[in-house]
C-alpha positions as CSV (number, residue, x, y, z in Angstrom):
1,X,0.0,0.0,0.0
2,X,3.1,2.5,0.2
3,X,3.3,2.8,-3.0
4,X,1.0,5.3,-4.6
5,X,3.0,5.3,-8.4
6,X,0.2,2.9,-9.6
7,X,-2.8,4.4,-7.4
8,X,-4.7,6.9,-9.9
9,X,-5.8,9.8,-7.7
10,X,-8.4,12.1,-7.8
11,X,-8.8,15.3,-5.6
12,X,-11.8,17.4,-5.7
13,X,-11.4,20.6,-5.0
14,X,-7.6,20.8,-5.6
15,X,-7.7,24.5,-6.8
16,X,-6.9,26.3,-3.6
17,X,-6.6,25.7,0.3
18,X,-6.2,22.3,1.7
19,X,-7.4,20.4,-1.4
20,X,-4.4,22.1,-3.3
21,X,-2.4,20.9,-0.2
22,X,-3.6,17.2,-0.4
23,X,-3.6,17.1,-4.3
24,X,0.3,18.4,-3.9
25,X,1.5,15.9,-1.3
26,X,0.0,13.2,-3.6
27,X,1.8,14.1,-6.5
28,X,4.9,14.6,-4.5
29,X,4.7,11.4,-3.2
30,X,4.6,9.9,-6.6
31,X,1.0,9.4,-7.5
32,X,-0.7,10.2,-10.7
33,X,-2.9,12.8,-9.8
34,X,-6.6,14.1,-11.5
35,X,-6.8,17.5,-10.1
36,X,-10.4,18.6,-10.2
37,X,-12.0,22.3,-9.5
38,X,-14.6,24.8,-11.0
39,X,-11.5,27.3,-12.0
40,X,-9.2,26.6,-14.4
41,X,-6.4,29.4,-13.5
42,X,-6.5,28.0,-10.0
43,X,-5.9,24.6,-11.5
44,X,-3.0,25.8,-14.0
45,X,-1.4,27.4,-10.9
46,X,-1.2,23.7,-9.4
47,X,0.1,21.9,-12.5
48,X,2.6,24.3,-13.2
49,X,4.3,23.2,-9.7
50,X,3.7,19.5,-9.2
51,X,4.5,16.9,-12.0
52,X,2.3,14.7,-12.7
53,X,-1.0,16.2,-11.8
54,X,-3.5,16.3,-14.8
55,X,-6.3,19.0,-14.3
56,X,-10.5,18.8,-14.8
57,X,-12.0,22.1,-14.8
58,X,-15.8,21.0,-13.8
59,X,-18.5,21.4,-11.2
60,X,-18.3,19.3,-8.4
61,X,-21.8,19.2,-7.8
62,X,-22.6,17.8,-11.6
63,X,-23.6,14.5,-11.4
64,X,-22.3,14.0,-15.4
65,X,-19.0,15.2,-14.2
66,X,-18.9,12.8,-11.2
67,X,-19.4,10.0,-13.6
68,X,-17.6,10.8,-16.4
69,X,-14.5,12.1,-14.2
70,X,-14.9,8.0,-12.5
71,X,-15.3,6.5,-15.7
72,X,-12.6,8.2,-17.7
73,X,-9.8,7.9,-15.2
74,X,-11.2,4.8,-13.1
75,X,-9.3,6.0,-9.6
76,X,-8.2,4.0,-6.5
77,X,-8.0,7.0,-4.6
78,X,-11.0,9.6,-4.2
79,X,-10.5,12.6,-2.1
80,X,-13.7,14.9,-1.5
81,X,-12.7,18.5,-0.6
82,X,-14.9,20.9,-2.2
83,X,-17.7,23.1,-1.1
84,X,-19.4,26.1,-1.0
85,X,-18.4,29.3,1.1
86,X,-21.0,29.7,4.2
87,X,-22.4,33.0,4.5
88,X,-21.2,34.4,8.0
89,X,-24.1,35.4,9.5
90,X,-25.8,34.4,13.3
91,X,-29.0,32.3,12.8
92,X,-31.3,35.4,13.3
93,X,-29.6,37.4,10.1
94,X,-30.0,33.6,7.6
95,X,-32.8,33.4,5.3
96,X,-33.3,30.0,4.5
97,X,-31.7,30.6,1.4
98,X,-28.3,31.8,2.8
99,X,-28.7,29.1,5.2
100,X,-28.6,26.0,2.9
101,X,-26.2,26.8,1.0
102,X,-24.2,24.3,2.2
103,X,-26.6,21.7,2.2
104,X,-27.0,22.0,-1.6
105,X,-23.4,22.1,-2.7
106,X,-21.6,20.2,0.5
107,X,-23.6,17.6,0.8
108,X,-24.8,17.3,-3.2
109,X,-21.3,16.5,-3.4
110,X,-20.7,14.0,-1.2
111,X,-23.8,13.0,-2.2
112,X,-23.2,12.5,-5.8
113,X,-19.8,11.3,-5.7
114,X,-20.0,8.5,-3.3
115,X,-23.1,7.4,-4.8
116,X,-21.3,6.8,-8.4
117,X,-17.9,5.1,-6.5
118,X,-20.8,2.6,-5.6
119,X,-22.4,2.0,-9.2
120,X,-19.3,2.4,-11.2
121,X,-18.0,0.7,-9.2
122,X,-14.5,1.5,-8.2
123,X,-11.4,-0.8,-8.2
124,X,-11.2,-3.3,-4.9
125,X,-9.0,-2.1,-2.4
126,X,-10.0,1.4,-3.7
127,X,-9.7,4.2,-1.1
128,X,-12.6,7.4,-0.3
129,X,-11.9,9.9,1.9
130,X,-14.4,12.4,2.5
131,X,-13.4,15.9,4.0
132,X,-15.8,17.0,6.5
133,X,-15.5,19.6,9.0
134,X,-14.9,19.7,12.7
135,X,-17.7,22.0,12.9
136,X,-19.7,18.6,12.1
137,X,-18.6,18.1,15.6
138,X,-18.3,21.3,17.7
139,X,-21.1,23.2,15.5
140,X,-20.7,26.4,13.7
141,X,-23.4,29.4,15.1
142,X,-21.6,31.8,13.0
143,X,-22.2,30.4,9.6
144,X,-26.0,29.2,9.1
145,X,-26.4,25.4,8.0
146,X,-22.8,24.6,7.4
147,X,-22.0,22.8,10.4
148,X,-25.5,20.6,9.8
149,X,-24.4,20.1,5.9
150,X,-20.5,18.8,7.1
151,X,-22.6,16.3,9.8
152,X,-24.7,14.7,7.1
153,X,-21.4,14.3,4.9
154,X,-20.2,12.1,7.7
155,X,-23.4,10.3,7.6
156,X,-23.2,9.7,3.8
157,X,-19.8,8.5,3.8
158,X,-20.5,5.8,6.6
159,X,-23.9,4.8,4.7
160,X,-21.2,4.3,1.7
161,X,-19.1,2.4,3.6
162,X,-21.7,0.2,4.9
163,X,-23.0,-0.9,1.1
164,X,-20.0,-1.6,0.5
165,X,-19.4,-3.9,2.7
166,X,-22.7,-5.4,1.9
167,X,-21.9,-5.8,-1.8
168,X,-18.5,-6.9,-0.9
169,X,-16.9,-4.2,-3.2
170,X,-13.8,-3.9,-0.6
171,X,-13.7,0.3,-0.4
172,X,-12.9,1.5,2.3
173,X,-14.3,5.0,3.1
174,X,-13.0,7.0,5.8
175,X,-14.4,11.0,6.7
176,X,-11.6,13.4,7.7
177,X,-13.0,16.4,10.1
178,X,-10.2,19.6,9.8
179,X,-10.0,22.1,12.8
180,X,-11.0,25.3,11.6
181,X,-8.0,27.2,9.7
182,X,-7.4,30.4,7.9
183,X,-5.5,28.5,5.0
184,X,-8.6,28.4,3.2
185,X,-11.3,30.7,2.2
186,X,-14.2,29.0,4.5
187,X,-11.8,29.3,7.5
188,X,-10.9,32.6,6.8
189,X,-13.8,33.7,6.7
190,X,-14.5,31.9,9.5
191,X,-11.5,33.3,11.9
192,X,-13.0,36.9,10.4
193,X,-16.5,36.2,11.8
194,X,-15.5,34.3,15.1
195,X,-12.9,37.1,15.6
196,X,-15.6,39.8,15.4
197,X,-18.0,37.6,17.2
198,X,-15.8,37.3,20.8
199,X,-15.1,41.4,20.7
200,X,-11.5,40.4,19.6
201,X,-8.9,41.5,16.8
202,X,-8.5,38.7,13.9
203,X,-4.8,39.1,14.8
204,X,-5.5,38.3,18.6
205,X,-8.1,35.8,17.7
206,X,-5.5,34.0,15.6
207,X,-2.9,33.5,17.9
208,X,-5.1,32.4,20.4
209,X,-5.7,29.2,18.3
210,X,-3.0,27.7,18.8
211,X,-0.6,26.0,16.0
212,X,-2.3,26.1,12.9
213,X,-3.5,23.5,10.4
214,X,-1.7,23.8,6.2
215,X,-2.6,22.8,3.8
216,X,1.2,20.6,3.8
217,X,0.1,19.2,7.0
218,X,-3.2,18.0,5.5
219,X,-1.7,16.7,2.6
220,X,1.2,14.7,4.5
221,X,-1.5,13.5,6.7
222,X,-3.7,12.0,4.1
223,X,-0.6,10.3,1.6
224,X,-0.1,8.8,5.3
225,X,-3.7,7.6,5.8
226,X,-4.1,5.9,2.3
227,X,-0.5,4.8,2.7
228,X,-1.4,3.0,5.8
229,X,-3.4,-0.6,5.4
230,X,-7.1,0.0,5.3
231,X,-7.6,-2.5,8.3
232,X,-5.9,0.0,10.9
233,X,-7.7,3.0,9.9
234,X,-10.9,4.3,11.7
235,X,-13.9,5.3,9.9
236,X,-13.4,8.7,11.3
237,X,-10.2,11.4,12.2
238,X,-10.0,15.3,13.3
239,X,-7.1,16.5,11.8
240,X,-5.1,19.4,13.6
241,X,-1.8,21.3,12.8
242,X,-0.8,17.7,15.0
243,X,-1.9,15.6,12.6
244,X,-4.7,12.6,12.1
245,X,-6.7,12.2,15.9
246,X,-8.9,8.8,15.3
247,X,-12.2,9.7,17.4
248,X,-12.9,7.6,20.4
């Protein structure tokens, strides 16, 4: 399994943040990598700085693309890190509108993509990693429905894994749940509105947090986890600026 030169990979969301981290640890460890994400100059960027990374401009959220994307390159590995922006608002200031916005991009996803890895299906021994959020844990009263939409994710992925086992397609499927980070636009924003929210500076509100989850320590993480054989990992991790935490 420590060899990923043979192990087709397939990151969506790789155009920025901690899916451009993951999708560059792959190919750095020697994986063929499909980079996926709506924008193409984001994608370019990538390419232009990690060899062997192929790039898919296309909408995570299509269903055509989900299937074609499978069928065309036929991965072992499937990574799952895009999503919509939340709009930073308290409950009270949400229309419903605002508030599932999440639920129709975040979860539609997840959603769509693990629901074709079943059909296609992929290869046995195949692994999924779906990256939540550890506001699916620990909530998120600053940004509407997003905490909700990253909770069903989790959900999804183990009903995935659970079918699979049923059909005996041997993928494993394992949800990974980030601590909050500015290295990304949803964290960010995020720090911006939880900053605000406690009566505090950004500045002061960041180096309160602690050490800091990169996108490099995401990436590392993950080559680490799919590295790893599939019978020692746990259907479920945080990840911190520490690493891969299994839940209890």
């Amino acid at each position: 399994m420590s060899d990923l030169s043979s192990r087709t990979t397939l990151v969506v969301g790789a155009g920025r943040g901690l899916g451009r981290g993951i999708a560059a640890a792959f190919a750095e460890a020697g994986a063929p990598v499909v980079a996926v994400a709506r924008t193409g100059s984001e994608l370019g960027e990538l390419a232009a700085t990690n060899a062997g990374v192929r790039t898919e401009t296309a909408d995570a959220a299509d269903a055509t693309a989900a299937w074609s994307l499978l069928d065309r390159y036929e991965p072992e590995v499937l990574i799952l890190v895009a999503g919509a922006n939340p709009v930073m608002r308290p409950i009270q200031y949400q229309t419903w509108e605002t508030f599932s916005v999440n639920w129709h991009s975040d979860v539609k996803i997840a959603f769509t993509w693990l629901r074709e890895a079943l059909l296609k299906p992929l290869p046995p021994g195949s692994r999924v990693v779906v990256v939540s959020s550890g506001a699916a844990i620990n909530g998120s009263p600053a940004s509407g429905g997003y905490a909700g939409s990253k909770a069903t994710q989790r959900f999804i992925a183990a009903y995935t894994q659970d079918e699979s086992r049923r059909a005996g397609l041997d993928i494993t499927v394992t949800t990974i749940m980030p601590r909050m980070t500015p290295h990304g636009d949803v964290g960010r924003r995020g720090f911006r509105a939880y900053a605000a929210r406690s009566g505090r500076t950004e500045e002061e509100f960041l180096q309160a947090s602690g050490d800091l989850l990169t996108p490099e320590i995401a990436g590392s993480a993950l080559v680490e986890l799919v590295r790893a054989d599939p019978e020692t990992s746990a259907p479920e991790y945080l990840l911190t600026a520490a690493g891969l935490q299994q839940l209890p």
